[in-house]
C-alpha positions as semicolon CSV with decimal commas, in nm:
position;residue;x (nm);y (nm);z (nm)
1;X;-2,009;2,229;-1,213
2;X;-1,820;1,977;-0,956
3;X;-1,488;2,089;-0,856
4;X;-1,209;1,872;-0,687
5;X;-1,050;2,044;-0,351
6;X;-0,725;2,187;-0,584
7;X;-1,018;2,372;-0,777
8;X;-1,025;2,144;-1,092
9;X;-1,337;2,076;-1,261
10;X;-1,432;1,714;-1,162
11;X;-1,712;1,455;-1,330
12;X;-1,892;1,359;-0,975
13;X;-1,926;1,559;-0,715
14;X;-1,673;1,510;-0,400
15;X;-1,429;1,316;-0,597
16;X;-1,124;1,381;-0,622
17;X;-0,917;1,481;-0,935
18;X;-0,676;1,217;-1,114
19;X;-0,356;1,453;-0,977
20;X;-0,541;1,492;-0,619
21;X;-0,588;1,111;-0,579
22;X;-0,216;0,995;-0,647
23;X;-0,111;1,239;-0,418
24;X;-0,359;1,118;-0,105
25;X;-0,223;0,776;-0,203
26;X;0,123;0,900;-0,154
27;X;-0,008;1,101;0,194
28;X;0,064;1,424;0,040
29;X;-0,173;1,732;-0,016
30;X;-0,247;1,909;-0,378
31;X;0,044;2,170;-0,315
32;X;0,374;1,907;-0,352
33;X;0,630;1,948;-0,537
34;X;0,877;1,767;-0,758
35;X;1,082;1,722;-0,461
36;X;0,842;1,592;-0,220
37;X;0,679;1,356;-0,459
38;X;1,019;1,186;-0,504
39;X;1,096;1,177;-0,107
40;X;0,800;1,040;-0,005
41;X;0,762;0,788;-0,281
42;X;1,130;0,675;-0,187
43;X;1,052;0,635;0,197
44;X;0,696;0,448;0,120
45;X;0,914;0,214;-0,088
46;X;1,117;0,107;0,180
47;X;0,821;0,098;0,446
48;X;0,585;-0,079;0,250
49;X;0,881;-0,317;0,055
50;X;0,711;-0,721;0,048
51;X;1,066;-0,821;0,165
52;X;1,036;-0,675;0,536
53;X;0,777;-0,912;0,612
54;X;0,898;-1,238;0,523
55;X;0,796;-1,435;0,843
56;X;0,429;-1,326;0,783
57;X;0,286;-1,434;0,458
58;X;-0,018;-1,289;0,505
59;X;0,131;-0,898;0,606
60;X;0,379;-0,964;0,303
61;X;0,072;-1,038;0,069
62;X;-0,083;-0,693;0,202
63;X;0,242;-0,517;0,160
64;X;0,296;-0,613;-0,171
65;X;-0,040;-0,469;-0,298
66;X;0,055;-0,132;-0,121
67;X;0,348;-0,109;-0,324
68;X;0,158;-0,176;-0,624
69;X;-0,054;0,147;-0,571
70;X;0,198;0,324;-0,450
71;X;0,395;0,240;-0,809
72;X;0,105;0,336;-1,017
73;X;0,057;0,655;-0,788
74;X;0,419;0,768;-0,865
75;X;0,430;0,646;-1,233
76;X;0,094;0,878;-1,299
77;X;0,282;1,154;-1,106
78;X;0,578;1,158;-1,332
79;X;0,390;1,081;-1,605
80;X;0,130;1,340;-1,573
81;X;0,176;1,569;-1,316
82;X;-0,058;1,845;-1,399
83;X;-0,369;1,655;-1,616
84;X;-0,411;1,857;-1,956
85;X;-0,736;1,960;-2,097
86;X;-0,854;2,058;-1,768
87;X;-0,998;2,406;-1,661
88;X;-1,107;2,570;-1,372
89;X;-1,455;2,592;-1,319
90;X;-1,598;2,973;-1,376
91;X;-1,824;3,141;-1,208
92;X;-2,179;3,239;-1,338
93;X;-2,185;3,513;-1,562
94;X;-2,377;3,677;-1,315
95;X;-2,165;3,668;-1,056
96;X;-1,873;3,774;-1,274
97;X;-2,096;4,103;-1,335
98;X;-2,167;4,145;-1,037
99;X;-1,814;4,154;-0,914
100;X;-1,700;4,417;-1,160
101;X;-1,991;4,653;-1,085
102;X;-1,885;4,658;-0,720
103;X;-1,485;4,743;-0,790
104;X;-1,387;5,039;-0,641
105;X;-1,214;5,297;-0,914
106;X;-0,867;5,242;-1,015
107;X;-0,635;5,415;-0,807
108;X;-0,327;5,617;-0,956
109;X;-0,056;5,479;-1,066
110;X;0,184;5,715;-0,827
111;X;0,008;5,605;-0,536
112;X;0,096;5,237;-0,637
113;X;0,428;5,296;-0,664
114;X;0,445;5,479;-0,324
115;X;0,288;5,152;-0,167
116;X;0,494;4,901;-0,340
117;X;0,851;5,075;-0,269
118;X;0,693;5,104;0,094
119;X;0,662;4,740;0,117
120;X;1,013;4,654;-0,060
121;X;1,156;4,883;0,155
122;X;1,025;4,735;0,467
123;X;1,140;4,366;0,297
124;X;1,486;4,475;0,252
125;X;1,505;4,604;0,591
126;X;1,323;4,275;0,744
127;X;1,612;4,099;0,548
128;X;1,862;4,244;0,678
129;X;1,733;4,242;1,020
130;X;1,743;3,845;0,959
131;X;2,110;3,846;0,800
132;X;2,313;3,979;1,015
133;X;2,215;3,754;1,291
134;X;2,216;3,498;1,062
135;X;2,596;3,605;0,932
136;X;2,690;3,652;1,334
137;X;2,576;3,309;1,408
138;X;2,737;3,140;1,131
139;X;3,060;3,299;1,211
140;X;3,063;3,235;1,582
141;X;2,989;2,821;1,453
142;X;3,287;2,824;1,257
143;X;3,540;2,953;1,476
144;X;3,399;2,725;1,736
145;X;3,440;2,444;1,508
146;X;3,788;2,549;1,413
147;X;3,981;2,665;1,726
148;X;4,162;2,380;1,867
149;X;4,040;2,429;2,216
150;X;3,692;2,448;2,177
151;X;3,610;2,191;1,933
152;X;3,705;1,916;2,118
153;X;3,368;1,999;2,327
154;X;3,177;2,154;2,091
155;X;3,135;1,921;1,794
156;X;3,000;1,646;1,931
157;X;2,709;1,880;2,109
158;X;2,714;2,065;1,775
159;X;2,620;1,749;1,573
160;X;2,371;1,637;1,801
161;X;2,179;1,974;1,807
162;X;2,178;1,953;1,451
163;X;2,047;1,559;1,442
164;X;1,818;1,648;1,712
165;X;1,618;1,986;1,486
166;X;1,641;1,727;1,177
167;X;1,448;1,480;1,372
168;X;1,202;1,727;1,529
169;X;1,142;1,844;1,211
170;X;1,042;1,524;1,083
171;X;0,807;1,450;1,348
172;X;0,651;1,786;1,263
173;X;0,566;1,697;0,895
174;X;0,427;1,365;0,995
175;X;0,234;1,521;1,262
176;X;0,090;1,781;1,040
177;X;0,008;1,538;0,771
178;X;-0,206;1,342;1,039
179;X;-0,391;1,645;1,104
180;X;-0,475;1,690;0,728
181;X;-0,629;1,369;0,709
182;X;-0,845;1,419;1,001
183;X;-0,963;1,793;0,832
184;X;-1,037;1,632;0,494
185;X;-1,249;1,310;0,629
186;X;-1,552;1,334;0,333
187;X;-1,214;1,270;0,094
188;X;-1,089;0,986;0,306
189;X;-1,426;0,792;0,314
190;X;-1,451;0,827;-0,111
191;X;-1,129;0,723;-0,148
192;X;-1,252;0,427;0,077
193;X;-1,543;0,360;-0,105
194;X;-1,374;0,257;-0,392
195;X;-1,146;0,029;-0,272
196;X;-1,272;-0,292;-0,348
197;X;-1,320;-0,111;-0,710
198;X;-0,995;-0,077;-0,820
199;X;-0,780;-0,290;-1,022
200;X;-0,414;-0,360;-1,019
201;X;-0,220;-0,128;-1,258
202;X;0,139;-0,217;-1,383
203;X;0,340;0,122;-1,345
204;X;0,512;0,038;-1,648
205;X;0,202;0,014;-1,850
206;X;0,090;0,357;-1,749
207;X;0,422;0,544;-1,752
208;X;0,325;0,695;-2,063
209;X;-0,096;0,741;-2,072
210;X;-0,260;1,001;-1,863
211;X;-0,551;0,744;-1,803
212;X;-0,789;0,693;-1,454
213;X;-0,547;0,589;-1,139
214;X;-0,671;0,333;-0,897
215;X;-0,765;0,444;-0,601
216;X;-0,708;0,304;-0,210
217;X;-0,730;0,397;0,158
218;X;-0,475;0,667;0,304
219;X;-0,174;0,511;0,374
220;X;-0,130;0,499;0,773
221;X;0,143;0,655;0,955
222;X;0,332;0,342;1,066
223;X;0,664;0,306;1,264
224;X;0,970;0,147;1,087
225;X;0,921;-0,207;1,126
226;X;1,312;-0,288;1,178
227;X;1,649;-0,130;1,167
228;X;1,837;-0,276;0,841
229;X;2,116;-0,140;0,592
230;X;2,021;0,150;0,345
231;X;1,776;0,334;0,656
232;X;1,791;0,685;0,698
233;X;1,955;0,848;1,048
234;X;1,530;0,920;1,058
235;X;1,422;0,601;1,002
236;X;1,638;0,454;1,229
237;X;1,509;0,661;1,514
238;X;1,185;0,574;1,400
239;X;1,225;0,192;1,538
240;X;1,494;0,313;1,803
241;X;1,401;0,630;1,949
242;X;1,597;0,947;2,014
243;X;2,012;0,854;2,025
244;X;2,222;0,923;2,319
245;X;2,459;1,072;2,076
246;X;2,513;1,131;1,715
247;X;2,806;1,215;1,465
248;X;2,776;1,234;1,089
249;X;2,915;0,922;1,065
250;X;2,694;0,712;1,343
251;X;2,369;0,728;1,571
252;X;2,461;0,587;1,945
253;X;2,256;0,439;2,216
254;X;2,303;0,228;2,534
255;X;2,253;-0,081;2,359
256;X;2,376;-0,008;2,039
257;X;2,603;0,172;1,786
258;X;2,470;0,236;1,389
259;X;2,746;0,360;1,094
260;X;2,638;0,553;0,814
261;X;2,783;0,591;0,511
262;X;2,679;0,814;0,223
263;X;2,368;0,865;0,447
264;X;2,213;0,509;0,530
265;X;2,311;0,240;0,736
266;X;2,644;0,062;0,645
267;X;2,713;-0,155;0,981
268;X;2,628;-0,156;1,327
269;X;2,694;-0,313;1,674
270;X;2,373;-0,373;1,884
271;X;2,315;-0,613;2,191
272;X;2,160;-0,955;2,094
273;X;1,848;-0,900;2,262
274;X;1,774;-0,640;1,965
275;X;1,771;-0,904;1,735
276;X;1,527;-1,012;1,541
277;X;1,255;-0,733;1,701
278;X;1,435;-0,403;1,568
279;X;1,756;-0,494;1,395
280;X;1,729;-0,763;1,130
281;X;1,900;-0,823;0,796
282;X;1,770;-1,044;0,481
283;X;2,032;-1,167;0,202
284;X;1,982;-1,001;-0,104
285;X;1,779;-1,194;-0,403
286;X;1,712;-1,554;-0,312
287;X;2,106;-1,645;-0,321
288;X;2,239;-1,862;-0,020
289;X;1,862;-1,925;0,097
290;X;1,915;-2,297;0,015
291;X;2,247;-2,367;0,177
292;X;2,241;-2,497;0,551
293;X;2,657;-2,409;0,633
294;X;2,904;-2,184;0,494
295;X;3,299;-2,227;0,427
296;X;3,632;-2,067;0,314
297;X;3,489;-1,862;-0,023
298;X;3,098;-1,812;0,101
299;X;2,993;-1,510;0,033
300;X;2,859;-1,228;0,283
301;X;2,487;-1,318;0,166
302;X;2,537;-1,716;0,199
303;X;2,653;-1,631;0,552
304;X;2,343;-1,433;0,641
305;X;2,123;-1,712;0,471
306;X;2,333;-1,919;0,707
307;X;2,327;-1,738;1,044
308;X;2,056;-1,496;1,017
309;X;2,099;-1,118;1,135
310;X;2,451;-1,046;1,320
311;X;2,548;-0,848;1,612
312;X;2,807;-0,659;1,462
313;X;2,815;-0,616;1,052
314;X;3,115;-0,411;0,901
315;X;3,301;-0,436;0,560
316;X;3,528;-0,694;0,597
317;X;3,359;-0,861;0,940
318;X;3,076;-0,992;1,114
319;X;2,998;-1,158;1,465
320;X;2,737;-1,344;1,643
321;X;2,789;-1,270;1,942
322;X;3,163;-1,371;2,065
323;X;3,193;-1,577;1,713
324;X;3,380;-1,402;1,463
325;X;3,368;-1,474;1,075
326;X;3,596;-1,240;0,875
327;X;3,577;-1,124;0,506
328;X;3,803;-1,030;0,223
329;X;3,655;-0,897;-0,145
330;X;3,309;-0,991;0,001
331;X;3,385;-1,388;0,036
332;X;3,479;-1,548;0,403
333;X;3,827;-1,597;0,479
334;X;3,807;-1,725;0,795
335;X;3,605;-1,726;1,137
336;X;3,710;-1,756;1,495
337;X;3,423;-2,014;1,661
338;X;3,348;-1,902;2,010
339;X;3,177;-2,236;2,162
340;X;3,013;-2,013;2,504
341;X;2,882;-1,821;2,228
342;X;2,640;-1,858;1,939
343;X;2,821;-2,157;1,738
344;X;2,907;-2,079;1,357
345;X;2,729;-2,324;1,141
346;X;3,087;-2,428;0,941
347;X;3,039;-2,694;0,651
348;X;3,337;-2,988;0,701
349;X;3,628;-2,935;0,501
């Protein structure tokens, strides 16, 4: 009997299972979790999103049918996460026989106990070992963090230690999920060979069948293609490289300065030349795309349709280089026109 690589009883021999193949599309192995499924379908989402692309029809086009696969990969996930029915495939009888001829008699049941209160013990003592440490270290943070005349030093070189393990981290998981591709390269090429095969699936229409997934080529580790609002601190150092500093609240480098808030971009303030190759902003929907000037009442999007990506983007501001337009409740109130700068494209009154 065929089995897939997780050990499930599969129909043609070196295919994957149904479970196995929306998790390769996704770029993760047969061992993810809940939790991993959701974090990497959210990320892929924002890498792969048909919007990015705009200027290039034909990338756009190729993005959008990524997504599509990536949908019906995460809608079978959720759906179905462990396929029903199946069993693992059992050894010949012979073999089975075989096996329990060779077993060495049972030992007591004493001597079992000795062993397994030997190893707890040892756990319990490797635990604690790891604790106190642990407890030391944490304590030593906090009054660090607390005592007036140390944390005026130590925070900031506290929260860029901490930025700096998160992003190692990440490069570590990417790195070791290019080396899993490269082990498993007879499951890459039969993914490949049915490519051309496989129809487009609605994720809506198969959010509640356990039927056959589509299949596609691994998805390749690619760079952020810009900075923009909603990005992770991790994405943004994807496009921008490791920050010269880093608070919870913002990611700094020579040439620019990104604000988070509830853990994406917000705002920023980056050097023209940045723009459009790493930072660049879209208005949402198709709203303002029309419109060729703005005026008293625009909103924030018909100014972006307007002006394109600015320099600096907060909540109740925005600038283009030394040209100011300011915002109240979302809609312009005013602007300050800097003519040795970028000029404002302001409708007549």
């Amino acid at each position: 009997m065929n089995t897939c690589l997780c050990g499930y009883a599969v129909d043609q021999e070196g295919a994957p299972c149904e479970r196995c193949a929306a998790l390769h599309i996704l770029g993760l192995d047969s061992t993810a979790n809940y939790r991993e499924i959701e974090k990497t379908y959210r990320v892929l989402v924002k890498v792969w999103h048909p919007d990015r692309f705009q200027t290039d029809p034909k990338v756009k086009e190729a993005a959008d049918e990524k997504l599509k696969s990536i949908n019906a990969a995460y809608a079978f996930l959720r759906s179905a996460p462990e396929p029903r029915g199946r069993k693992r495939a059992k050894k010949p009888a012979g073999q089975e026989v075989g096996l329990q001829a060779t077993q060495a008699p049972r030992r007591p049941a004493l001597l079992d106990l000795a062993l397994v209160s030997g190893i707890l013990l040892r756990c319990v003592i490797l635990l604690l070992g790891l604790a106190i440490p642990a407890l030391m270290l944490f304590g030593l943070d906090s009054w660090l963090s607390s005592n007036p005349t140390t944390a005026g030093f130590y925070n900031p070189y506290r929260s860029q230690a901490l930025f700096s393990i998160r992003t190692e981290m990440t490069a570590a998981k990417q790195s070791f999920a290019q080396s899993l591709h490269r082990l498993l390269p007879s499951h890459s090429a039969s993914a490949s060979t049915r490519t051309s095969q496989a129809p487009d699936v609605d994720p809506a229409a198969t959010a509640g069948t356990a039927g056959p997934l589509p299949t596609t080529v691994p998805i390749p580790q690619v760079p952020m293609p810009y900075v923009t609002v909603g990005l992770t601190p991790e994405e943004v150092t994807t496009v921008m490289g490791t920050p010269l500093s880093s608070t919870g609240n913002s990611l700094r480098y020579s040439n620019a300065v990104f604000y988070f808030h509830k853990g994406v971009v917000s705002g920023w303030q980056v050097d023209p030349a940045l723009i459009p190759l790493h930072v660049k902003l879209w208005p949402s929907g198709h709203a303002g795309l029309h419109l060729t000037a703005f005026t008293i009442g625009s909103s924030r999007n018909d100014v972006i349709a307007v002006q394109g990506t600015p320099t600096l983007l907060s909540e109740n501001k925005m600038a283009y280089g030394r040209s100011e337009i300011f915002f109240e409740e979302g809609r312009v109130i005013g602007w300050n026109d800097n003519h040795a700068s970028e000029r404002l494209r302001v409708a007549p009154r």
